[in-house]
Jmol script that loads the backbone (N, CA, C; Angstrom):
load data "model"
ATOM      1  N   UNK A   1       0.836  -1.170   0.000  1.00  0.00           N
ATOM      2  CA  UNK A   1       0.000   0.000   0.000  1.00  0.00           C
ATOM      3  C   UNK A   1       0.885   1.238   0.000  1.00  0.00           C
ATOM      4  N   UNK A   2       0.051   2.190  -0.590  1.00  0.00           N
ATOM      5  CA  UNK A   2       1.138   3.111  -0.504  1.00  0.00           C
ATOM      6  C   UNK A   2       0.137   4.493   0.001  1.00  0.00           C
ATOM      7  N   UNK A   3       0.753   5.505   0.787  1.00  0.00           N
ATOM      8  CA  UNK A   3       0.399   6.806   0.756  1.00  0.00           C
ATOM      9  C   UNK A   3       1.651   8.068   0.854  1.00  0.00           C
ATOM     10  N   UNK A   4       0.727   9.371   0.443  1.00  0.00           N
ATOM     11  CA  UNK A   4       1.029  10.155   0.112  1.00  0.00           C
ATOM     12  C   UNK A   4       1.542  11.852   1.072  1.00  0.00           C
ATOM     13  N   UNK A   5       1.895  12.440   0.946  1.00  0.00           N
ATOM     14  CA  UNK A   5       1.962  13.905   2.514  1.00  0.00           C
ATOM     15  C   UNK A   5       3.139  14.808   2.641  1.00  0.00           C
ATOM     16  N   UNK A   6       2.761  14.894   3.923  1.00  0.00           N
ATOM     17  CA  UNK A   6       3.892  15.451   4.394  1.00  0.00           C
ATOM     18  C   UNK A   6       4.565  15.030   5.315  1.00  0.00           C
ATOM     19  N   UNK A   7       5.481  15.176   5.655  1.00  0.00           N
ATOM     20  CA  UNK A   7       6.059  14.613   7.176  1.00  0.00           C
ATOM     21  C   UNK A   7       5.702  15.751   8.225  1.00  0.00           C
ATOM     22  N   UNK A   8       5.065  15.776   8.824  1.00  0.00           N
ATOM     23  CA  UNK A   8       4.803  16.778  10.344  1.00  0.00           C
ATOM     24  C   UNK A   8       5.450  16.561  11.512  1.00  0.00           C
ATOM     25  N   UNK A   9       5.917  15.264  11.920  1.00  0.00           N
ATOM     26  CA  UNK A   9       6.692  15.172  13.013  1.00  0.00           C
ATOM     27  C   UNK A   9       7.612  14.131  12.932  1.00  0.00           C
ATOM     28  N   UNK A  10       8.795  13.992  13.548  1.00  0.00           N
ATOM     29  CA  UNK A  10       9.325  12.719  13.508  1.00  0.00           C
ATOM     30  C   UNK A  10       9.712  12.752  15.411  1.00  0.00           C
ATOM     31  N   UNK A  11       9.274  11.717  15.557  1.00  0.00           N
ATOM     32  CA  UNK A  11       9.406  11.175  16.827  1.00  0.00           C
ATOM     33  C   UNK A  11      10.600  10.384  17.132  1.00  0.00           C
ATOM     34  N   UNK A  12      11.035  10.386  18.570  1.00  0.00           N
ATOM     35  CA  UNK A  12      11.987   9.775  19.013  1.00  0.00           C
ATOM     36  C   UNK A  12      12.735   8.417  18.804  1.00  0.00           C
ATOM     37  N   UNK A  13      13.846   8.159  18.546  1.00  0.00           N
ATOM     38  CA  UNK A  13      14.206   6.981  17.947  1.00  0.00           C
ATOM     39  C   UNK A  13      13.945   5.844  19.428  1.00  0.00           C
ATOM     40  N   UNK A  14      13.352   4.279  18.574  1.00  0.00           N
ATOM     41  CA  UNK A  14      13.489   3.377  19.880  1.00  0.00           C
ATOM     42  C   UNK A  14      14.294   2.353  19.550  1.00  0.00           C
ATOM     43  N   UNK A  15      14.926   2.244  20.709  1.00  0.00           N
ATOM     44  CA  UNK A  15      15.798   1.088  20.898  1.00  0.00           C
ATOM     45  C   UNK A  15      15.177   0.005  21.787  1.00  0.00           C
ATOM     46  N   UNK A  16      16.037  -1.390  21.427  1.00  0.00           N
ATOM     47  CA  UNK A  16      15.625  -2.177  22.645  1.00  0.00           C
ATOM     48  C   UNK A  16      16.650  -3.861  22.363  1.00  0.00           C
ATOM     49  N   UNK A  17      16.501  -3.890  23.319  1.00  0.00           N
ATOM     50  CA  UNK A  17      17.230  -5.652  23.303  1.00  0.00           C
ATOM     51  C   UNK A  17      16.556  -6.888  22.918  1.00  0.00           C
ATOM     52  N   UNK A  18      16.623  -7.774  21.302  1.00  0.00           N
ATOM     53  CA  UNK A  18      15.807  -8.591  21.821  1.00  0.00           C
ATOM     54  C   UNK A  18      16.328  -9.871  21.639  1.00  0.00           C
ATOM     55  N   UNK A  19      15.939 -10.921  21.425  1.00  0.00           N
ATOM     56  CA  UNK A  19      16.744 -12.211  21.106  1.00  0.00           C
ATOM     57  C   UNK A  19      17.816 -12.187  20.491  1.00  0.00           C
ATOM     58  N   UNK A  20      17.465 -11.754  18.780  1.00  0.00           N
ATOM     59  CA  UNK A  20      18.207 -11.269  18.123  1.00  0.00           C
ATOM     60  C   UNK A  20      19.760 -10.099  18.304  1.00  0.00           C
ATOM     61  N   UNK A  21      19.341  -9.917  19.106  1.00  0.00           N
ATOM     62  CA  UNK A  21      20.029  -8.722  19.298  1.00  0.00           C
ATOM     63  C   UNK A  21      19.683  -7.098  19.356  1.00  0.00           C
ATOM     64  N   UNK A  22      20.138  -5.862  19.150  1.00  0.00           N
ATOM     65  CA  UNK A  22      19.900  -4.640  19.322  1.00  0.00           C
ATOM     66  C   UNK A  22      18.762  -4.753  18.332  1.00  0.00           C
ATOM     67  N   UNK A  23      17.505  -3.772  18.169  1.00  0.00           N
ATOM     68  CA  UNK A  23      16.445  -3.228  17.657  1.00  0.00           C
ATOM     69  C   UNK A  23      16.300  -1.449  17.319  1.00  0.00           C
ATOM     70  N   UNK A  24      16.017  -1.076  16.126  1.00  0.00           N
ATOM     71  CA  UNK A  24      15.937  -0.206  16.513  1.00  0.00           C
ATOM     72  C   UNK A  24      14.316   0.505  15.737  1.00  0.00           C
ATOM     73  N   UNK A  25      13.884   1.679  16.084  1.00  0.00           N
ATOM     74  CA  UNK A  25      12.317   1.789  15.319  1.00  0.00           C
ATOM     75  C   UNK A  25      12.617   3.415  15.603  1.00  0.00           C
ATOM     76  N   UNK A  26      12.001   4.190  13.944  1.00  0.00           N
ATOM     77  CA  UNK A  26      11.695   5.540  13.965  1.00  0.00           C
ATOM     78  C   UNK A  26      10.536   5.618  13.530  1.00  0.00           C
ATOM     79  N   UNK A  27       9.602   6.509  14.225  1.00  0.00           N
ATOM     80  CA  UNK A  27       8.567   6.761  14.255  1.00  0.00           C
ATOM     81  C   UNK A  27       8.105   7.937  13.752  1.00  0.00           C
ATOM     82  N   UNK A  28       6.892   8.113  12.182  1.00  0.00           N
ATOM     83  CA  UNK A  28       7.319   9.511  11.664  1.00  0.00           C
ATOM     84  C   UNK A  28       5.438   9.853  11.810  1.00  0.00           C
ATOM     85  N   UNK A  29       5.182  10.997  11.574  1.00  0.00           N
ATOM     86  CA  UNK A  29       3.691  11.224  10.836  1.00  0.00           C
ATOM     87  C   UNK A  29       3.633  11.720  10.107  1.00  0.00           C
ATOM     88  N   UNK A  30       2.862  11.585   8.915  1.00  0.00           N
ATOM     89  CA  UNK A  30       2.336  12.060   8.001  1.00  0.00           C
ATOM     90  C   UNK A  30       0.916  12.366   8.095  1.00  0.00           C
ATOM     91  N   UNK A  31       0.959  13.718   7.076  1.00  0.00           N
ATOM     92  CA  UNK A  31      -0.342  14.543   7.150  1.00  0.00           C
ATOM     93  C   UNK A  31      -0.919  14.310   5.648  1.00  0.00           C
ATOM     94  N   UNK A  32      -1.610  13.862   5.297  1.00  0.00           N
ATOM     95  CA  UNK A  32      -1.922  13.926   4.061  1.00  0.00           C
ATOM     96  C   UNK A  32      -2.506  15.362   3.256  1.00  0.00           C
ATOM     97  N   UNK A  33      -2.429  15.641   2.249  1.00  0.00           N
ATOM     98  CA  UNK A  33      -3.118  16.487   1.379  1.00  0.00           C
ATOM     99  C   UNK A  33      -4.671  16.558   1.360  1.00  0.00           C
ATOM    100  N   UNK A  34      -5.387  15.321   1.794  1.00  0.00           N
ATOM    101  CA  UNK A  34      -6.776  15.360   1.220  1.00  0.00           C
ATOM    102  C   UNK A  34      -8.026  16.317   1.523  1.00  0.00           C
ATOM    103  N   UNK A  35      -8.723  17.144   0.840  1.00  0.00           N
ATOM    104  CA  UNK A  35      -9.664  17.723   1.599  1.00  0.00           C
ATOM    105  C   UNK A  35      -9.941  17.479   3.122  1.00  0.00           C
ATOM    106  N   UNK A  36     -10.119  16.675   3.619  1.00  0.00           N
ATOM    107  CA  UNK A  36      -9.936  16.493   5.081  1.00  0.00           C
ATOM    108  C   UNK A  36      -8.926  15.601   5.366  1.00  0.00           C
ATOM    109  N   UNK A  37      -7.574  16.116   5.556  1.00  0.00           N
ATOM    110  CA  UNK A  37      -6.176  15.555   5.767  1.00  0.00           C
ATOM    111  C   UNK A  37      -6.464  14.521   7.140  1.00  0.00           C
ATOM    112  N   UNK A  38      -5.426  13.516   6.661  1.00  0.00           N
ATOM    113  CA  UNK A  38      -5.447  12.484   7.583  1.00  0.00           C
ATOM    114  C   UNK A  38      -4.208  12.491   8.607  1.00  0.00           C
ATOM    115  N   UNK A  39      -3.626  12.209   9.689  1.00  0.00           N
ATOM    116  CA  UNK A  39      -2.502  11.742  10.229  1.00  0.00           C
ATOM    117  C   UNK A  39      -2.231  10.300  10.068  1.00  0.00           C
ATOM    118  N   UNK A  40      -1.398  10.080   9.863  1.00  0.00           N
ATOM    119  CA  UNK A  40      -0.836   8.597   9.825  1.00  0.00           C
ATOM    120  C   UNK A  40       0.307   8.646  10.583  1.00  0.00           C
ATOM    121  N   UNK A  41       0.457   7.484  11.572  1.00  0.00           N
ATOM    122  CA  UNK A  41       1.837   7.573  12.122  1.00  0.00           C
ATOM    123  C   UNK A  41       2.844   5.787  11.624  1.00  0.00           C
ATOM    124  N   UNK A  42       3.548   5.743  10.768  1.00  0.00           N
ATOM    125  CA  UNK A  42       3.943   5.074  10.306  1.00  0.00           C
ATOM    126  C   UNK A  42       5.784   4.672  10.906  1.00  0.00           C
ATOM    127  N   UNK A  43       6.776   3.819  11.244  1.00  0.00           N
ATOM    128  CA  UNK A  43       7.870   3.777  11.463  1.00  0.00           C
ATOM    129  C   UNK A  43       8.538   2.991  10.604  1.00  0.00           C
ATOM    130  N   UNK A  44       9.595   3.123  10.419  1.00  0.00           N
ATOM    131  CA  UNK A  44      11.372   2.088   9.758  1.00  0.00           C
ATOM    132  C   UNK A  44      11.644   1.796  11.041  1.00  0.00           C
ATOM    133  N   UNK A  45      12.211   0.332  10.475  1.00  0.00           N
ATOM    134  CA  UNK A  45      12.865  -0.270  11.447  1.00  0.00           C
ATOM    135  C   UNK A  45      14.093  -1.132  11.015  1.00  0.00           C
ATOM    136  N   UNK A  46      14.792  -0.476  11.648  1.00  0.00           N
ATOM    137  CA  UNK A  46      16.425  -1.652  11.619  1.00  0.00           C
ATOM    138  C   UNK A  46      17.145  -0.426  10.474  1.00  0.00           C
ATOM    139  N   UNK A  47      17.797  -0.899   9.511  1.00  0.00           N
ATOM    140  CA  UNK A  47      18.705  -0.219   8.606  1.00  0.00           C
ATOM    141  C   UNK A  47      17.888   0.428   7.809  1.00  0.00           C
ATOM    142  N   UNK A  48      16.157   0.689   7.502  1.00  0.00           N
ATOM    143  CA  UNK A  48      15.639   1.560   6.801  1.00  0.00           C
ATOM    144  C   UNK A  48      15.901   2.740   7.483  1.00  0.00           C
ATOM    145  N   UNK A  49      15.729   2.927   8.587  1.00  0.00           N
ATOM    146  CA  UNK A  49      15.809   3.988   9.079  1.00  0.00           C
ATOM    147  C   UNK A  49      17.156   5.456   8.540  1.00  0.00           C
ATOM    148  N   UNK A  50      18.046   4.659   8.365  1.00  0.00           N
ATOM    149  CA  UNK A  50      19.513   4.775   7.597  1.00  0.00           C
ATOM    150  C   UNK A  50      19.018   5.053   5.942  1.00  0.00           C
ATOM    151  N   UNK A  51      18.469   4.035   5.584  1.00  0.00           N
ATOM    152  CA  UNK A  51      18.073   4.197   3.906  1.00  0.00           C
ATOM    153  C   UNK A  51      17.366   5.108   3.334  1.00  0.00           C
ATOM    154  N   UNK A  52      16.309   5.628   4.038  1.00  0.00           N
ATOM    155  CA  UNK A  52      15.409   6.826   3.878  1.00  0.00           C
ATOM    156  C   UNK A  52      15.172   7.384   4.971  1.00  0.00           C
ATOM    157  N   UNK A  53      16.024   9.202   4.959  1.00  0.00           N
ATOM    158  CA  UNK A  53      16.031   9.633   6.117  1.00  0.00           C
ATOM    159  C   UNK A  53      15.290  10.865   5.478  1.00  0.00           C
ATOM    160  N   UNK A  54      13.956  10.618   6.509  1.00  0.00           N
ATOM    161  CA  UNK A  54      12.905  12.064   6.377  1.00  0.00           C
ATOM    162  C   UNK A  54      13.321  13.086   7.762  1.00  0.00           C
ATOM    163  N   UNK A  55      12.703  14.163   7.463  1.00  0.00           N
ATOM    164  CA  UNK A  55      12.810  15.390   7.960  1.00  0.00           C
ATOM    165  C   UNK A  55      11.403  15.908   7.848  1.00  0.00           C
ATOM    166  N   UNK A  56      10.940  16.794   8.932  1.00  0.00           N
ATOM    167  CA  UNK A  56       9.861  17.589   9.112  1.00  0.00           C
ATOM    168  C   UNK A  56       9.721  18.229   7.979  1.00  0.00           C
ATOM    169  N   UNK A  57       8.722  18.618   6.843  1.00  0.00           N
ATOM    170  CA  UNK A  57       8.409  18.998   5.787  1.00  0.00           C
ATOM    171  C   UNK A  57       8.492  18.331   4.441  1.00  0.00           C
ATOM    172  N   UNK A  58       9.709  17.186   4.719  1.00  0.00           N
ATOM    173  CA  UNK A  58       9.061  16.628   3.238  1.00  0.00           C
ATOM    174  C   UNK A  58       7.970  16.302   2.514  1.00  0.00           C
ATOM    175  N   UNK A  59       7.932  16.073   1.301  1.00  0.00           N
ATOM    176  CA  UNK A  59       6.712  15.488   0.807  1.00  0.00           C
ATOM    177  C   UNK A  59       7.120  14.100   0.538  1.00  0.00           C
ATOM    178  N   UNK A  60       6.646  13.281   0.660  1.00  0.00           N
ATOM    179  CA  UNK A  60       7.005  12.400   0.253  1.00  0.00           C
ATOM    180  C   UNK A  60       5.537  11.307   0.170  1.00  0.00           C
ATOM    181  N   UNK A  61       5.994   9.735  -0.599  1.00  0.00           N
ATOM    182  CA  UNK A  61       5.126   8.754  -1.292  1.00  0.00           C
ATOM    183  C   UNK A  61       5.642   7.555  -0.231  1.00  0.00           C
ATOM    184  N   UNK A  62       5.052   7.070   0.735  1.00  0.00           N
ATOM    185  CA  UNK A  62       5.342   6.007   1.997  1.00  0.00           C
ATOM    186  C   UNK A  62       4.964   4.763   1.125  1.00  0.00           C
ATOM    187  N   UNK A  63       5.273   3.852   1.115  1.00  0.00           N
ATOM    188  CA  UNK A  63       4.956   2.202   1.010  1.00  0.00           C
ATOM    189  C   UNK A  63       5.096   1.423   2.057  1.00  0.00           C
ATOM    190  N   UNK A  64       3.774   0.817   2.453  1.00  0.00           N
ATOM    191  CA  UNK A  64       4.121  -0.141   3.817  1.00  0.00           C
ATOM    192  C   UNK A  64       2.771  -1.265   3.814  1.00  0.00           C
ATOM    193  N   UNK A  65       3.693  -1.474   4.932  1.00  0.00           N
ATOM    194  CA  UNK A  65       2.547  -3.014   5.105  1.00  0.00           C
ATOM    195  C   UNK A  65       1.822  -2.588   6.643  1.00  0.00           C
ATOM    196  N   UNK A  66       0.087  -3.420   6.624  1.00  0.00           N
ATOM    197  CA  UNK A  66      -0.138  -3.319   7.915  1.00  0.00           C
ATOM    198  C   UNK A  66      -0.015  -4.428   8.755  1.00  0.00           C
ATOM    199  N   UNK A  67      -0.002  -4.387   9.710  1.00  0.00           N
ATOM    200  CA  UNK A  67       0.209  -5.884  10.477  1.00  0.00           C
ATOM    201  C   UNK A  67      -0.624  -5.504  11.845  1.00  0.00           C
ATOM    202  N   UNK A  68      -1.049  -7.106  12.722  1.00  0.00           N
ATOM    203  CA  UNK A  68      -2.120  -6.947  13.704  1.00  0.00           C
ATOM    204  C   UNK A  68      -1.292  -7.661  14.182  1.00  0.00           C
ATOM    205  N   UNK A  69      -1.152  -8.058  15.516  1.00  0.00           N
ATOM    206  CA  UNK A  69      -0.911  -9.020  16.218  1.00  0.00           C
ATOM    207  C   UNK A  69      -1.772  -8.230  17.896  1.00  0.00           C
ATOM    208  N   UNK A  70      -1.731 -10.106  18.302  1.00  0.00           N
ATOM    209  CA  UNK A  70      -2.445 -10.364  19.576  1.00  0.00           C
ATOM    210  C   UNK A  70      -1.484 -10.408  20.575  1.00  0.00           C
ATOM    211  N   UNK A  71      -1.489  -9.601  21.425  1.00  0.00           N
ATOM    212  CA  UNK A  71      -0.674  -9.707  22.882  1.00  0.00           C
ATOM    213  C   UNK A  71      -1.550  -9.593  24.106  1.00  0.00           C
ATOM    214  N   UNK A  72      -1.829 -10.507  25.235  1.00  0.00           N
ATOM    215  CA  UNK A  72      -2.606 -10.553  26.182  1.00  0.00           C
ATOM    216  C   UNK A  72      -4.308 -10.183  25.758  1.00  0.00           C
ATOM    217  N   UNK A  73      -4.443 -10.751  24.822  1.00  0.00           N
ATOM    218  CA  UNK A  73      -5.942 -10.598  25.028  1.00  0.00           C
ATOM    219  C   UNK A  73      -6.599  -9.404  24.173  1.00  0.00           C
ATOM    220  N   UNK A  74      -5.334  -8.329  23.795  1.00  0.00           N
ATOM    221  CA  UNK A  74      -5.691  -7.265  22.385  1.00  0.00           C
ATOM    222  C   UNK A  74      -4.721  -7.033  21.713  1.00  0.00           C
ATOM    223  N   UNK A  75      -5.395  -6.586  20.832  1.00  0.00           N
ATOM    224  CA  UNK A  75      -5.037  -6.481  19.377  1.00  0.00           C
ATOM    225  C   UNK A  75      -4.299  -5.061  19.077  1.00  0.00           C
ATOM    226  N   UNK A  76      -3.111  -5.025  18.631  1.00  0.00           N
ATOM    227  CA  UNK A  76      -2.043  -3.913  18.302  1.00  0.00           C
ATOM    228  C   UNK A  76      -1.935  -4.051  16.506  1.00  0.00           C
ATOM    229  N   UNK A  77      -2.463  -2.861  15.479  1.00  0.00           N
ATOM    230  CA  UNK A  77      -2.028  -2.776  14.636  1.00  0.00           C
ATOM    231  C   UNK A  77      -0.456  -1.390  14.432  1.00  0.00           C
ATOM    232  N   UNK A  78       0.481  -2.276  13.621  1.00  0.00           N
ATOM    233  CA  UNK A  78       1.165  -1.607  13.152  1.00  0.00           C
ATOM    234  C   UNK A  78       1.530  -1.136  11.805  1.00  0.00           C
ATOM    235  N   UNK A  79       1.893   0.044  11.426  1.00  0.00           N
ATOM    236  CA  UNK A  79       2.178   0.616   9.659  1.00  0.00           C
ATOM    237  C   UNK A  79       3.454   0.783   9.711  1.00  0.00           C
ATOM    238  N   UNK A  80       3.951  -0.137   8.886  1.00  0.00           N
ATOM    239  CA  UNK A  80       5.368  -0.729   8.833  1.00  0.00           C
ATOM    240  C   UNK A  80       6.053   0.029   7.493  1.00  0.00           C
ATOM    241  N   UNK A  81       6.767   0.636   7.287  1.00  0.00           N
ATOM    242  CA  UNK A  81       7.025   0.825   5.804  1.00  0.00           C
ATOM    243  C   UNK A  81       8.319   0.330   5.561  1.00  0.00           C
ATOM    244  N   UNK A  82       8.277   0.683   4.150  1.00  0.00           N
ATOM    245  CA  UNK A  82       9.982  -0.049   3.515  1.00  0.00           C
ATOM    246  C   UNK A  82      10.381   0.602   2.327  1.00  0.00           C
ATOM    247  N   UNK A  83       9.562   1.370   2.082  1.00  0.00           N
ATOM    248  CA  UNK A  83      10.256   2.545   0.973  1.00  0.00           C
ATOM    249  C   UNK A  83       9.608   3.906   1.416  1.00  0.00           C
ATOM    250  N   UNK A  84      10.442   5.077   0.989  1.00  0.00           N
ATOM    251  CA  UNK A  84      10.056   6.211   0.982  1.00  0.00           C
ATOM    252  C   UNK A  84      10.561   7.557  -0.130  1.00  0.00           C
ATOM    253  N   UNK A  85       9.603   7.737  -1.267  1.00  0.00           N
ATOM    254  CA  UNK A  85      10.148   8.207  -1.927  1.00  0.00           C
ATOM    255  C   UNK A  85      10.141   9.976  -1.692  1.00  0.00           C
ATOM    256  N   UNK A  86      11.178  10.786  -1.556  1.00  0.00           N
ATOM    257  CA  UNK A  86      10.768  12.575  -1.534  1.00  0.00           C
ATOM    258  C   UNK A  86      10.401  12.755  -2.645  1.00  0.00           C
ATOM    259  N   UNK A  87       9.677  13.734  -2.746  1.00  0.00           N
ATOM    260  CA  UNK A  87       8.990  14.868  -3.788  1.00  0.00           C
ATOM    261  C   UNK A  87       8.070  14.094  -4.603  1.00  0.00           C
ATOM    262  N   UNK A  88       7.975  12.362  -4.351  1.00  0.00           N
ATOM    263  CA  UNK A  88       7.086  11.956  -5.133  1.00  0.00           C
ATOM    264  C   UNK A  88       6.046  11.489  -4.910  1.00  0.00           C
ATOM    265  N   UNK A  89       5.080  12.562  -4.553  1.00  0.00           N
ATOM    266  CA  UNK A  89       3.871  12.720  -3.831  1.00  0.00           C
ATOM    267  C   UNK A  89       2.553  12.320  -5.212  1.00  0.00           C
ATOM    268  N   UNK A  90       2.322  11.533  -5.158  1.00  0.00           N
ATOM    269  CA  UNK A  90       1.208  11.052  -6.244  1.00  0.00           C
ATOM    270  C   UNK A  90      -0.311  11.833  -6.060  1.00  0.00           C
ATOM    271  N   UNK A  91      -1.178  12.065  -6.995  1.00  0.00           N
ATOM    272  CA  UNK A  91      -2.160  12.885  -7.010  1.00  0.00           C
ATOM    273  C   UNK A  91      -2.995  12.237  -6.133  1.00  0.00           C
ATOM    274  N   UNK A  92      -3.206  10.905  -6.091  1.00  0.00           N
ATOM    275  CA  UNK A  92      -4.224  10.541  -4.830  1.00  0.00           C
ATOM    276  C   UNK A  92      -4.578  11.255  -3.700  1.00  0.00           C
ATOM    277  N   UNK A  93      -3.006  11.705  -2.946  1.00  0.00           N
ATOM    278  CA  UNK A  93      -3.684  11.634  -1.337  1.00  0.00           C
ATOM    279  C   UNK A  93      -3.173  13.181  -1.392  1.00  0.00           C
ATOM    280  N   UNK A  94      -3.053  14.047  -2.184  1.00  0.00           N
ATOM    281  CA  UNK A  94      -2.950  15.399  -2.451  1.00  0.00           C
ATOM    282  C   UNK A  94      -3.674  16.236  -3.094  1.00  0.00           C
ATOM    283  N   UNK A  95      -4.538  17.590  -3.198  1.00  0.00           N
ATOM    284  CA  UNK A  95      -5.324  17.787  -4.219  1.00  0.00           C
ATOM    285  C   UNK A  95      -4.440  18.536  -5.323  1.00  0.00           C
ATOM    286  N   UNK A  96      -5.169  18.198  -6.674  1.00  0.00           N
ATOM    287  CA  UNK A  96      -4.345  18.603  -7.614  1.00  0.00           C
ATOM    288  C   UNK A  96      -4.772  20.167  -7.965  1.00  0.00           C
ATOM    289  N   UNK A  97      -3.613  20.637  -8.422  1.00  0.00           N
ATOM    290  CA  UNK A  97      -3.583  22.409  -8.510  1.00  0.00           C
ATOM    291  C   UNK A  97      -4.451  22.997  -9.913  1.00  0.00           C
ATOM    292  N   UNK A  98      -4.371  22.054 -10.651  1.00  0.00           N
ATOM    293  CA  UNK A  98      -5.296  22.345 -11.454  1.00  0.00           C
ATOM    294  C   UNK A  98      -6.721  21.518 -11.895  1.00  0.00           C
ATOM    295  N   UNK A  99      -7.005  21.238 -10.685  1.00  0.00           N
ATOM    296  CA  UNK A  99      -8.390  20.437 -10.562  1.00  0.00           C
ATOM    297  C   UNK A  99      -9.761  21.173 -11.301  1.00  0.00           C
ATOM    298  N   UNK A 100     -10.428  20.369 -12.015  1.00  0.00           N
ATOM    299  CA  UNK A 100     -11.659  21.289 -12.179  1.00  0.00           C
ATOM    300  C   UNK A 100     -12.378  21.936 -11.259  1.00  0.00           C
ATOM    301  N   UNK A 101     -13.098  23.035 -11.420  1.00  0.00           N
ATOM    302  CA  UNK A 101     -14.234  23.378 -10.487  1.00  0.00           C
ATOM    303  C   UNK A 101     -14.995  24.232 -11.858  1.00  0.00           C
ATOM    304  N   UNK A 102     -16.126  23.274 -11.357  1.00  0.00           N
ATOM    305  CA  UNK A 102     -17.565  23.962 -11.853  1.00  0.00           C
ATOM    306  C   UNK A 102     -17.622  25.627 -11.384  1.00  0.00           C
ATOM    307  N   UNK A 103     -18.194  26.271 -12.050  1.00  0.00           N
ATOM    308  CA  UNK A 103     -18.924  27.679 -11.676  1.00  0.00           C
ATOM    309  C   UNK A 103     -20.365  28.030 -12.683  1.00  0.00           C
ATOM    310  N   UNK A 104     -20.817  28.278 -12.059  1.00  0.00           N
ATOM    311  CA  UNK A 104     -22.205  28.609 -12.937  1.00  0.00           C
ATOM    312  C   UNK A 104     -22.820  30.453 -12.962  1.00  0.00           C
ATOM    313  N   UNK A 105     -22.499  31.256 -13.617  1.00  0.00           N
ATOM    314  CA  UNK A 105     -22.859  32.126 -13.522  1.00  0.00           C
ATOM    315  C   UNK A 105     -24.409  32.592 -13.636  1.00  0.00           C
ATOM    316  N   UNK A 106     -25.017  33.479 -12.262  1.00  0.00           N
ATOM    317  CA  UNK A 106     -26.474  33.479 -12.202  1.00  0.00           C
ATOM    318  C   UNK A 106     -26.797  34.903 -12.543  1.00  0.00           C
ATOM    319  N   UNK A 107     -27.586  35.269 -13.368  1.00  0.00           N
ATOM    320  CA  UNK A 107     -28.017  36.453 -13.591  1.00  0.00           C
ATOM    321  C   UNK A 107     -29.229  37.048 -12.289  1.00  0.00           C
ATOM    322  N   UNK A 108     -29.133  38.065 -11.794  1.00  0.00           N
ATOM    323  CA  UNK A 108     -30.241  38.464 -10.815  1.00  0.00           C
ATOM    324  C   UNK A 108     -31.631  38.016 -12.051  1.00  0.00           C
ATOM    325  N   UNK A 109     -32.502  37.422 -11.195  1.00  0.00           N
ATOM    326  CA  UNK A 109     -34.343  37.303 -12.099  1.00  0.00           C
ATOM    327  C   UNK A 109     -33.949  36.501 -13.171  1.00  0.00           C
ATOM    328  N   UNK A 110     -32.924  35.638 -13.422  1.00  0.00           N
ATOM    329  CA  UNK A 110     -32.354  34.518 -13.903  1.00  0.00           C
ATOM    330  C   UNK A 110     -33.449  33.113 -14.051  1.00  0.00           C
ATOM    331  N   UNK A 111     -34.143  32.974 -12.840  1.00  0.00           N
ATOM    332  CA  UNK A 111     -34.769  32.067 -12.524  1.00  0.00           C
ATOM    333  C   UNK A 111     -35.905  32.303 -12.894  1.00  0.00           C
ATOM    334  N   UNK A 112     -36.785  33.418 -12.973  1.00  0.00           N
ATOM    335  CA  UNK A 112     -38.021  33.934 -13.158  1.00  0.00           C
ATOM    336  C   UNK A 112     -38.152  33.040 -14.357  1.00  0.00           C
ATOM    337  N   UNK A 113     -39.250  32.238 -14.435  1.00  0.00           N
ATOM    338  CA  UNK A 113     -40.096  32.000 -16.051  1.00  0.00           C
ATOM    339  C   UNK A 113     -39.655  30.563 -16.044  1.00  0.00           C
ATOM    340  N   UNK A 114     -38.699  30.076 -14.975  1.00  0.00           N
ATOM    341  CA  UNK A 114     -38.254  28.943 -15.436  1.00  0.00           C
ATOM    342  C   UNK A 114     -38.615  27.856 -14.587  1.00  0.00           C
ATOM    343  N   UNK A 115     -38.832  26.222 -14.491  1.00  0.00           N
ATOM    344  CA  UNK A 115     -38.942  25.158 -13.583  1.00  0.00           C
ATOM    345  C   UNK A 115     -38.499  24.833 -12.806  1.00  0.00           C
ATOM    346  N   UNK A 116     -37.347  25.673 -12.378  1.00  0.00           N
ATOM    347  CA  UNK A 116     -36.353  25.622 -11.314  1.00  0.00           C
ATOM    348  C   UNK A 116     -37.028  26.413  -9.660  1.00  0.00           C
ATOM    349  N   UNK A 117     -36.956  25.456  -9.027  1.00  0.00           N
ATOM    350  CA  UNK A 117     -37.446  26.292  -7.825  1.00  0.00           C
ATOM    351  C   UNK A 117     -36.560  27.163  -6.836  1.00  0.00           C
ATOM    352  N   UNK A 118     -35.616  27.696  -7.078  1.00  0.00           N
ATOM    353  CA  UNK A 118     -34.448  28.456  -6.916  1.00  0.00           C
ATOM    354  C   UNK A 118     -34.457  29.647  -7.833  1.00  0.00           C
TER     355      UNK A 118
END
end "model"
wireframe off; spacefill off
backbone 0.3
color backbone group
């Protein structure tokens, strides 16, 4: 899946110990473009974090996966990504600058004589 934005915040890097060894997770949000903009909070983990390094204001095109898992009884979804492209913000989740818009020009007493109840 992929979406589209801005970056608005990037949150604190996490570390942690696990079987494997060291862990690490960056945690970013994105604001989308859409008439009613969305937040998404999406992270890299391990050496992406290194591979695509965002900053507060980019635009950028996220690709990720979602994942659920069960721990004690509820359910934790996470938005995992693994690519991140800058400046290549696709028209989907942005509005486009030269979008149509209708206009209808009304003459005053325009309506008079006609089937329109307006």
């Amino acid at each position: 899946m992929e979406i589209s934005g801005k970056i608005i915040a990037v949150l604190p890097l996490a570390t942690g110990q696990g079987k494997n060894g060291t862990w690490r997770s960056q945690d970013y949000v994105l604001e989308t473009g859409d008439q009613y903009p969305k937040k998404v909070c999406f992270n890299f983990f391990g050496d992406k974090i290194e591979q695509f390094p965002l900053a507060i204001d980019d635009m950028v095109t996220v690709s990720f996966d979602l994942e659920s898992r069960e721990y004690n009884g509820r359910w934790f979804t996470s938005v995992r990504a693994w690519k991140a492209e800058k400046g290549a913000v696709s028209g989907a989740s942005t509005p486009a600058a030269s979008s149509p818009v209708a206009s209808f020009d009304v003459a005053p007493g325009a309506g008079e004589g006609s089937d329109l109840p307006f």
